[in-house]
PAFIVEX-351979 format. One record per residue (C-alpha): residue in one letter; x negated, y negated, z negated. Coordinates in pm, whole numbers, plus 50000, padded with zeros to 5 digits. Layout:
// PAFIVEX-351979
AXYZ/...
END
This chain:
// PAFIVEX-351979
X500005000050000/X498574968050089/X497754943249810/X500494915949945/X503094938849948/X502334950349596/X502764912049503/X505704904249665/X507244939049503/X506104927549172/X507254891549201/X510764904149325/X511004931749007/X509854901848776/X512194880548951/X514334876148637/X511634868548414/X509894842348583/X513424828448703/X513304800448413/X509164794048415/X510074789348809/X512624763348766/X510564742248444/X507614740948696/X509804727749020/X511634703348718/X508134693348574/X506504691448904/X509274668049090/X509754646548774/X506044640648804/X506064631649149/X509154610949109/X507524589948782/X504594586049026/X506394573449314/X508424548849137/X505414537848975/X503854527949305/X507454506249428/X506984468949385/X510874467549449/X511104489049128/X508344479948893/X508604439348922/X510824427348623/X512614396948686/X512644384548365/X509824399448128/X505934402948271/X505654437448148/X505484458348502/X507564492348458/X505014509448700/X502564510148378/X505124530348172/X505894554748476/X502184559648472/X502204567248057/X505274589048100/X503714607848387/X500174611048192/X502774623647840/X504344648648079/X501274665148227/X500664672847861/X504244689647781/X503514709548102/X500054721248008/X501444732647709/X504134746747827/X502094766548093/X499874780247881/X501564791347592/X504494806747881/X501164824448088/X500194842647703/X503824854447640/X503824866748025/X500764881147983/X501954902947702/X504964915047809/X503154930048148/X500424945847933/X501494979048030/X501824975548402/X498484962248426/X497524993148240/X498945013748448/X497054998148762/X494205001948617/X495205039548524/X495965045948853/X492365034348930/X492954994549070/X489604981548994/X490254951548713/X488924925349020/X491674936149269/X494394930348942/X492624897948923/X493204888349292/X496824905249272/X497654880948997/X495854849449220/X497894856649480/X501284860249268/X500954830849092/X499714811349369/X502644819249556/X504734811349284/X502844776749245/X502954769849560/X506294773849605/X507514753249287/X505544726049341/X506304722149744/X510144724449615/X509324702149307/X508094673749513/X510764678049786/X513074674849550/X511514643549348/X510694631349676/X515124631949775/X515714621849389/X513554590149362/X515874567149509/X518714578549266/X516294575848972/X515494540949135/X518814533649136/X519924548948779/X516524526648615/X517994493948761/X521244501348636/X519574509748289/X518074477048274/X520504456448446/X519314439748747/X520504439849101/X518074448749409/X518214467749699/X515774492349673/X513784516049968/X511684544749843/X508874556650081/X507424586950043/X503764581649862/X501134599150010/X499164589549684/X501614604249463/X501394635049646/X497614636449624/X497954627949235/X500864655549210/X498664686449400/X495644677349202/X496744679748874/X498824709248948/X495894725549101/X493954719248787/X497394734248532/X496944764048795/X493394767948765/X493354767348346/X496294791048324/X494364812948558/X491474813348395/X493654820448031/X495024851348269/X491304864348363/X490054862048003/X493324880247838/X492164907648084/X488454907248028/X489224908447661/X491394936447628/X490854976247654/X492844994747890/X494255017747543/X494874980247406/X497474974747721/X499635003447639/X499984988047249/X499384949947328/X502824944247234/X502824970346886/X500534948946775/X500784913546854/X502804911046559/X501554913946234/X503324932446031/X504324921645638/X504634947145427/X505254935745112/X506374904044930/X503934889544621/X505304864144365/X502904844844476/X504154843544835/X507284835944693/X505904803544498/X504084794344766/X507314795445014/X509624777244754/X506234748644738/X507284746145097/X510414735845075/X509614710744798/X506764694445014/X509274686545282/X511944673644975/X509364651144882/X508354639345251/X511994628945257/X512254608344932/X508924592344961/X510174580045320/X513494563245173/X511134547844862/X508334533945139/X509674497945181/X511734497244889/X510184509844551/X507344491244376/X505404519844413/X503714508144691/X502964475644610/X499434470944794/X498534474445142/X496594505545085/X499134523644877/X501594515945190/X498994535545399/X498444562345167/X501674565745072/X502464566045519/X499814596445518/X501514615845224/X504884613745441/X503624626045742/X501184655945579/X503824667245331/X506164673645604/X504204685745875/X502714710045606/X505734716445431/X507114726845771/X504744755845784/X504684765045482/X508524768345518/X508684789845834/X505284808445704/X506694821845360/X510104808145277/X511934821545525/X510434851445440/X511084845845062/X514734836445066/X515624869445315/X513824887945066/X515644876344768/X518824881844965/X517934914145082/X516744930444707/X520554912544618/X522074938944814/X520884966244613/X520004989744895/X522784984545083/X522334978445417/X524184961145708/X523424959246081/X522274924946003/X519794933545799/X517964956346087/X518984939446410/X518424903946232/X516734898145950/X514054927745908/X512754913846228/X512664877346140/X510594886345808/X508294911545980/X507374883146286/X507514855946106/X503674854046000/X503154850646370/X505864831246488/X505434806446231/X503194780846383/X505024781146708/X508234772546549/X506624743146291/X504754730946624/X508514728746805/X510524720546466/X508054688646430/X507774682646816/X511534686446807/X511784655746517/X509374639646718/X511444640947044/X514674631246872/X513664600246634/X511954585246952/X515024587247148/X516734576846862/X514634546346797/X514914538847191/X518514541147174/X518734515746918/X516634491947072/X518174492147339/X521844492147240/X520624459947011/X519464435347262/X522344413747275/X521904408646882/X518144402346939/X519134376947200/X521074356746959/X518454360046704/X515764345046957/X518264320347062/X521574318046884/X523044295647179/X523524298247532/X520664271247559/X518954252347346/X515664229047290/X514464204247121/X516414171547064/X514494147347274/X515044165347591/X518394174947515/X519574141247548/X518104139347910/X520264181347995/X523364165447805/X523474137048050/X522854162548386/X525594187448227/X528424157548209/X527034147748565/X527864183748706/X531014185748479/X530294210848275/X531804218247948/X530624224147660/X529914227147220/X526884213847088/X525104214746770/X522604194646654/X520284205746348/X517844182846170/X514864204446027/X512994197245718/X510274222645560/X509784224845213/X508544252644926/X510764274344711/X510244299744479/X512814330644491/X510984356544305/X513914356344052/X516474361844350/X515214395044458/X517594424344390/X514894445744390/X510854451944332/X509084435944635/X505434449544745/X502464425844616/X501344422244965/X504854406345038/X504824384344721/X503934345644704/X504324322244425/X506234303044683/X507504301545062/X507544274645273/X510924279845440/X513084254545692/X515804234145591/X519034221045754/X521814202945627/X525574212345571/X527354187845710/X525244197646078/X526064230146016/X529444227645964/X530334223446371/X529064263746348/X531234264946015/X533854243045922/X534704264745594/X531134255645495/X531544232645129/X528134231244920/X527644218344553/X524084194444470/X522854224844317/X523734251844577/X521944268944891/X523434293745150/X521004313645355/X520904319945709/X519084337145962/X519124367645716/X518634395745966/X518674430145858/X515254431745888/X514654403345635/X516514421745355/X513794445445337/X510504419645301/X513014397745145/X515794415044968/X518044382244850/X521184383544655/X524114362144588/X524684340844328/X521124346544172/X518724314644125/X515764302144265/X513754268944275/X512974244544496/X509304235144402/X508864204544529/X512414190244393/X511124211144075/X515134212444078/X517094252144006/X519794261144324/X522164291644322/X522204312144640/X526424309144695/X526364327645075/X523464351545261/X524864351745619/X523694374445925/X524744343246132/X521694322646309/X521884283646344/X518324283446499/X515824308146685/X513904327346486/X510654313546629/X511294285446496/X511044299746121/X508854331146230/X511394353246170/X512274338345817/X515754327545679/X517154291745703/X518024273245386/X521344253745440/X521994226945173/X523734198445103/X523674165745279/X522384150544965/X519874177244856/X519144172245207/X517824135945145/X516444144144807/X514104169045016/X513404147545285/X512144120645011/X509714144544910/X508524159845167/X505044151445268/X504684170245563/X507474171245866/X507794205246081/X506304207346415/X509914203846570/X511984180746352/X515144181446558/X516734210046754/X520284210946983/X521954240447091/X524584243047377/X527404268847393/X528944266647750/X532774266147709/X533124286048056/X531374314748146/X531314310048534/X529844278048396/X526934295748265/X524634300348536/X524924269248688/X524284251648368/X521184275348299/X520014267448638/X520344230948534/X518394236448238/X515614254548404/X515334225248674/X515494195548365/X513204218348138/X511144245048349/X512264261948003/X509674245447828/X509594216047563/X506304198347446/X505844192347091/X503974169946892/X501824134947044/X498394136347159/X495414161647117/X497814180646884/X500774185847128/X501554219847289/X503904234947508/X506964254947348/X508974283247561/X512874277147515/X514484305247693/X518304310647734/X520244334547555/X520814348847889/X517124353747953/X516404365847615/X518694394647650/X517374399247964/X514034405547808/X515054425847549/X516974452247789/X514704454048040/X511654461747785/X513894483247606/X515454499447919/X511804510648061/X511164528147743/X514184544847699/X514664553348042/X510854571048056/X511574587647717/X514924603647802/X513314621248086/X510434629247878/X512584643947598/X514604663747876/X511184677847963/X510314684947639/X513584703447557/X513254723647903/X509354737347812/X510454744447448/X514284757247533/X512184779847767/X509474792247539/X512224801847285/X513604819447553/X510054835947735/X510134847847376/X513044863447279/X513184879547646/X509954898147472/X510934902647187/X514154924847342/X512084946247522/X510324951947262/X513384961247072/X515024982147316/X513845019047171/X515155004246824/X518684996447004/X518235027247201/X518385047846824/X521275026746640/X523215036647003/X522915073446927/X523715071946547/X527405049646616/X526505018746633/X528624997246898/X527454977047149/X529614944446951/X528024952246631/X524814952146772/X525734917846921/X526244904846582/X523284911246464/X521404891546770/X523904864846691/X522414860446364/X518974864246495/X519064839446759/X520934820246521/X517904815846310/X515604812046632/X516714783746818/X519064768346500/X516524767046224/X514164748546399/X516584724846596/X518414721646173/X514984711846006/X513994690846327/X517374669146286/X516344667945922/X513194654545974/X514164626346251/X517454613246028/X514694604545782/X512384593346043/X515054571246138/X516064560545818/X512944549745781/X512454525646049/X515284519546263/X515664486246103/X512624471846250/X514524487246608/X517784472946610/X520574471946390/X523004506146357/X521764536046357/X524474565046359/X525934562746641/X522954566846885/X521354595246667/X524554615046682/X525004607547053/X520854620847141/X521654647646895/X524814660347053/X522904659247389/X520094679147217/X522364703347069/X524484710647411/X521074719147583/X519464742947302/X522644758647283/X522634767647692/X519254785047612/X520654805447320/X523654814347559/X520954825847803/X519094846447519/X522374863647407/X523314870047772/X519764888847782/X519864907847486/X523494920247608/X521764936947932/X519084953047738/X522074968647490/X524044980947762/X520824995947905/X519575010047596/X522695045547653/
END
């Protein structure tokens, strides 16, 4: 028989094995190319309103995904490798020379390679205008957009494949060289190691585990709140404890708790035993010294995956509240030039609200107004914070009524409350006044752009406080005066922002002389603009990368199960011929891929809530929504591969009379 026809028998008889590893590599391959080809389109890549260039993220998720593929690929080739152990052993029994296996195997995979990429970057090649398309949408802006196909892209695409091809080849050769050609026939017998017994000690050491990870999770809701870590370097330490009791915790977890708590269950059963207990959870104990680093690498790779899609989500489901935080009006700038836009909006007849804020800047001390511990690092004896008066901002507020002795705080966005946690009616001091002021109202609300106070609140007080202040205030604020404009009519908005931009240019100088400098005033409009488009690239680049992700680990989960039934088949083969049903049988894989492709997806969704928890403040503002919406997506998809595991392990039952 000649060698290619030997190939082409074994591909076709492996056909349903390498089904799934055929399909990641044309799905890896053509997402590659596409990332790649959209990188290269100017009529893609040029933002209108941001200078970041999307081309340079298409490049980073392109460079992310060759790693999620050489991963994938190797750890796939090993499982592959194993579960043909004995048919390579048999060539070689049969007396094919280890060399023509070797050239067998080029030729197989080459084919296969060959075959997925061509298709891959056909396929990304017809897809790239629709992923074009869907990224503009994403980030709101209108273009007509061409896609060419990029001889570059191709280049990049066969080269790095080439290389993925050559590595897992090479993994192939030395699993070969390596092994006896006894060792074939039992490669699989003993892969897994098996436990025999349970100590106390691996017991305490499993329940440590889970403690390591409970910790991990109430250090991370203590970070930025507790007085714990109070210093910059017990922030960093206390950063590094998070991330090392979880990861570590994760292990130990999968390495001996599992195995603990099945124990414990199991001795509770007093020697009675179910199906469950042999179909499901004899083998989950007996594997799980070996399968527990694969499944703490995809449990925290899994977290991982989900709290950056999260945090994505967020940011970019919150740009229309950043926009108002950056500018709280459709336009605004500095008082001395809007005198000159007022005058060219009444020219063109356009309508509108405007507000008008004088700004003072003056110290106060609110260490007594905290509601909780503060870290050192964030403490000062006193802040210099911005001032306005009521009666300005009362055309935002006409409810607004404040006493001599009596402050209401804006700007507070959620961010704030964690650097600054304020709280109603508590007192603090306004230093220079040497004068005591209760804090009456903390509002979300903005009545000027946060770069203005660097992100800090605004003080609102009363008109006279407001004088008292100004009497004593030595030094004025760069910008002493600033008018906002909120366009009555919103088919009035563009043209008015196009008369800004022609009055303005969108900038404003401030200050006389030597010491002036130029000032950026965007529009509301533009802000948001900004904010989704930034936001868009990144979330639009990690939801493809996270569908990656999920397709190389779904798959592994699957490569290995699909191994682990074969190797089962002789056990299921026996519990056949003493009465056990093909649906009882079933129940017990339930269970077992229940535990496969559910514990680590459970503890992953643990991990990123907390994750999340953590930090999606400093992302946006709401977090529940878009983690349940990625986590129903992630669930949908893990749960296809567990239906395609089950489906599996029904064919090798029926097979097994």
């Amino acid at each position: 028989m000649k060698l290619s026809t030997l190939v082409f028998r074994t591909m076709w008889k492996n056909s349903r094995l390498y089904g799934l590893y055929f399909l990641a590599l044309i799905f890896s391959s053509g997402l590659y190319f596409s990332f790649l080809t959209l990188a290269a389109n100017p009529s893609v890549v040029e933002m209108n309103s941001t200078s970041m260039k999307a081309g340079a993220a298409f490049e980073t998720g392109s460079v992310i995904l060759v790693v999620i593929v050489f991963f994938f690929v190797l750890y796939a080739n090993q499982l592959f490798m194993k579960h043909r152990s004995k048919e390579f052993g048999l060539y070689q029994l049969i007396g094919l020379p280890k060399g023509r296996i070797a050239r067998m195997l080029l030729l197989e995979n080459s084919v296969m390679w060959l075959i997925a990429v061509a298709v891959g970057v056909g396929m990304g090649a017809i897809f790239s205008r629709f992923f074009a398309l869907l990224f503009l949408k994403v980030v709101e802006v209108e273009r007509s957009v061409t896609v060419e196909f990029s001889l570059d892209a191709l280049v990049q695409t066969a080269l790095i494949f080439v290389i993925l091809f050559i590595v897992m080849y090479l993994q192939s050769l030395l699993h070969m060289s390596r092994t006896k050609l006894i060792d074939l026939f039992h490669t699989s017998g003993k892969a897994e190691q098996r436990v025999k017994r349970f100590s106390w000690i691996s017991m305490i050491i499993g329940f440590m585990g889970i403690g390591l990870i409970i910790l991990g999770y109430y250090l991370s809701t203590q970070l930025l709140t507790s007085d714990k870590f109070n210093t910059e370097n017990a922030l960093y330490v206390g950063m590094l404890t998070i991330l090392g009791s979880v990861i570590i915790g994760t292990y130990i977890f999968f390495r001996f708790s599992v195995s603990a708590l099945l124990n414990v269950q199991r001795k509770a059963r007093q020697g009675h035993v179910k199906i469950v207990d042999i179909v499901a959870i004899s083998p989950i104990m007996h594997r799980m010294k070996t399968n527990s680093l694969s499944l703490s690498l995809i449990t925290t790779l899994t977290a991982l995956a989900l709290a950056v899609l999260t945090l994505s989500y967020i940011a970019y489901t919150s740009a229309d509240t950043r926009a108002k935080e950056n500018m709280p009006f459709d336009i605004g700038t500095i008082t001395e030039q809007a005198v000159q836009l007022e005058k060219e909006f009444d020219k063109a007849s356009i309508e509108y609200d405007k507000h008008t804020f004088t700004i003072l800047e003056t110290n106060f001390d609110l260490k007594n107004a905290y509601s909780r511990e503060i870290p050192d690092i964030l403490q000062d004896d006193t802040m210099s914070l911005l001032v306005v008066k009521e009666g300005q901002v009362k055309s935002m507020m006409p409810d607004l009524i404040l006493n001599d002795d009596e402050v209401a705080v804006f700007n507070y966005a959620k961010m704030t409350d964690f650097f600054m946690p304020l709280e109603k009616n508590k007192k603090i001091e306004l230093v220079d006044l040497k004068q005591k002021a209760t804090i009456t109202m903390i509002e979300e609300r903005f009545v000027l752009p946060s770069m203005l106070s660097y992100g800090s609140p605004i003080m609102v007080v009363s008109d006279s406080m407001f004088n008292e202040i100004k009497k004593h205030t030595t030094e004025l604020p760069s910008i002493q005066s600033f008018t906002g404009f909120d366009i009555k009519d919103e088919q009035q908005l563009e043209k008015a922002q196009d008369i800004y931009m022609d009055t303005t240019n969108g900038m404003a100088t401030v200050g006389k002389g030597e010491d002036s400098y130029e000032l950026n005033f965007s529009t509301q409009q533009q802000e948001y603009q900004v904010f989704l488009e930034t936001m868009g690239i990144i979330i639009f680049v990690a939801g493809f990368l996270g569908l990656a992700f999920l397709l190389t680990t779904g798959s592994i989960l699957y490569f290995k199960q699909m191994s682990e039934a074969e190797d089962e088949a002789p056990q299921f083969t026996m519990l056949r011929k003493i009465g056990f049903t093909e649906q009882e049988l079933m129940k017990g894989v339930s269970y077992k891929q229940l535990f496969n492709f559910g514990f680590p997806l459970l503890i992953g969704i643990f991990h990123s809530y907390f994750a999340v928890k953590a930090g999606w403040i400093m992302f946006g503002i709401g977090f529940e929504k878009p983690f349940m919406t990625v986590l129903a997506v992630y669930i949908v998809l893990y749960l296809v591969f567990a239906l395609l595991t089950l489906r599996y392990y029904r064919k090798i039952i029926t097979k097994s009379l």
